[in-house]
C-alpha positions as CSV (number, residue, x, y, z in Angstrom):
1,X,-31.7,17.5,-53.2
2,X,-33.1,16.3,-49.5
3,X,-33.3,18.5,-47.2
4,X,-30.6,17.9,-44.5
5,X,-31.9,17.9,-41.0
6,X,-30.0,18.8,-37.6
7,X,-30.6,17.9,-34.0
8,X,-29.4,20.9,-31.1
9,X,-28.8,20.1,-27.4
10,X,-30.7,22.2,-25.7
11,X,-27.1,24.1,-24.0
12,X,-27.0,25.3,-27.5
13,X,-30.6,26.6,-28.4
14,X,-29.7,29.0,-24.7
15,X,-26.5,30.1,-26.3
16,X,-27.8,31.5,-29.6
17,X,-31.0,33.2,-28.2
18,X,-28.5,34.5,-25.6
19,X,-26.0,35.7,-28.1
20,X,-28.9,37.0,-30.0
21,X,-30.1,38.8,-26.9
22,X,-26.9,40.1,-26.0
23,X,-26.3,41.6,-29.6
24,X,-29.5,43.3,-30.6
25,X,-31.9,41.0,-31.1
26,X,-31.5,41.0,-34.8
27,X,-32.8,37.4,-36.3
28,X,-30.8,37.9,-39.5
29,X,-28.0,38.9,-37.5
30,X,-28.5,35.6,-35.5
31,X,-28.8,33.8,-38.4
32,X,-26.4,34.7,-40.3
33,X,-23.8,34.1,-37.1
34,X,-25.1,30.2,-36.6
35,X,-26.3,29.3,-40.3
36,X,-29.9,28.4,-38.5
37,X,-33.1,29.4,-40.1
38,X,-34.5,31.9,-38.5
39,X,-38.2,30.5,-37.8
40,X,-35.7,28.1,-35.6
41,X,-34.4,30.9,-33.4
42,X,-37.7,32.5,-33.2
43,X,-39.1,28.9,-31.5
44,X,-36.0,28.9,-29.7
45,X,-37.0,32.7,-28.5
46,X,-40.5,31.6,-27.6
47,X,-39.7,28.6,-26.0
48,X,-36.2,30.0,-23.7
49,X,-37.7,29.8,-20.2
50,X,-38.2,26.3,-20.9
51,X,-34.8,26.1,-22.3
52,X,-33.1,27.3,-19.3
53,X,-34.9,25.4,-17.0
54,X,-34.0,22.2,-19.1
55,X,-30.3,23.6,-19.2
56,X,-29.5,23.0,-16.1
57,X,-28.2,18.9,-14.8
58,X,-29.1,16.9,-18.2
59,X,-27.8,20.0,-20.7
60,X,-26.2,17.9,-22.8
61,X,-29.8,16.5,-24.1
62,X,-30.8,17.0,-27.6
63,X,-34.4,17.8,-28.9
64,X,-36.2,16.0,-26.2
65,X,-37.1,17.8,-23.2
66,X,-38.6,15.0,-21.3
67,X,-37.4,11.6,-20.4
68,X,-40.7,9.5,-21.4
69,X,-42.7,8.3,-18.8
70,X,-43.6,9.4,-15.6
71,X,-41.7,7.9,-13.1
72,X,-44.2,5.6,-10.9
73,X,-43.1,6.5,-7.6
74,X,-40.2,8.6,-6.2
75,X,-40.3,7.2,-2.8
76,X,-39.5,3.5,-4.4
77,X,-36.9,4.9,-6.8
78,X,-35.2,6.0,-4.2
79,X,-34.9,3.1,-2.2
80,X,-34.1,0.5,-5.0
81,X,-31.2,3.1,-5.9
82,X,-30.2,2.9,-2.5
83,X,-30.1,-0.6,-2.6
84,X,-28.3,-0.9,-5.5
85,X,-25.7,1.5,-4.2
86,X,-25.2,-0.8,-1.2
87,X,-25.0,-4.1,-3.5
88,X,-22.3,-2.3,-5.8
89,X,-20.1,-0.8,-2.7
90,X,-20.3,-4.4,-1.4
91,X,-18.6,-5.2,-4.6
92,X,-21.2,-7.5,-5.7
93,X,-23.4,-7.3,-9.4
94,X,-27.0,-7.7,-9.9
95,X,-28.9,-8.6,-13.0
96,X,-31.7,-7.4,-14.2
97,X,-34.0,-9.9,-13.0
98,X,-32.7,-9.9,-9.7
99,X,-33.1,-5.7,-9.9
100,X,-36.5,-6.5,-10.9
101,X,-37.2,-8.9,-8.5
102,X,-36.5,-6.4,-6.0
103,X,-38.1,-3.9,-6.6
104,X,-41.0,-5.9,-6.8
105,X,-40.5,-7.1,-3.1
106,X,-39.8,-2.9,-2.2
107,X,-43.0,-2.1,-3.8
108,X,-45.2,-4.7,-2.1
109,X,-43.9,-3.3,1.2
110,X,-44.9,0.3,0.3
111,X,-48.3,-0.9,-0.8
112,X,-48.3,0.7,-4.3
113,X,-51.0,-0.8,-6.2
114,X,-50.2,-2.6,-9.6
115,X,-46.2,-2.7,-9.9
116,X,-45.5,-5.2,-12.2
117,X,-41.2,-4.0,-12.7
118,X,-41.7,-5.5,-16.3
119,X,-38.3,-4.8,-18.5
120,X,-39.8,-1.4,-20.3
121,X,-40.2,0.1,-16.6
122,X,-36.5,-0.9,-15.7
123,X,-35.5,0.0,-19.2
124,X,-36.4,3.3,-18.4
């Protein structure tokens, strides 16, 4: 028979070493409560600052803790989004090329070396 794999958001992994925490930090105990092996908890227990941290805003994430790449450049992040805030409140739509196109034209100003806003980046 297969074994039969599961996926944890990360605001779950802090409520079972917290409930383990909070009720004598007894891995059987633990395991037995949440039917998870206990090697699992143990990386959980290892791993919970990082949890914690990663709880917080995007909780809801699963195994992943990061979001892929790096982002490039804050500073032109946060003026594309603010362009695009002011092109949706003006009730107008951009597509992707256009979004692309701009960001482009927001990066040459800020002299930022090779920006090349291909579809992966905006993917992102």
């Amino acid at each position: 028979m297969p074994k039969s794999y599961h996926s944890y958001t990360v605001q779950f992994k802090v409520s079972v070493v917290d409930w383990h925490n909070a009720n004598g930090a007894n891995l059987s105990k633990t395991s037995r409560e949440y039917e998870i092996d206990r090697k699992r908890i143990r990386e959980w227990i290892a791993n919970y600052d990082t949890l914690r941290l990663n709880c917080h805003g995007r909780g809801k994430r699963k195994r992943r803790l990061h979001d892929g790449a790096a982002v490039f450049s804050e500073e032109l992040d946060r003026a594309l989004y603010t362009y695009l805030e002011e092109t949706v409140s003006e009730g107008l739509s951009l597509s992707n090329k256009e979004l692309q196109k701009r960001a482009k034209e927001i990066a040459g100003g800020m002299d930022i070396g090779e920006f090349q806003a291909s579809h992966m980046w905006l993917a992102r």
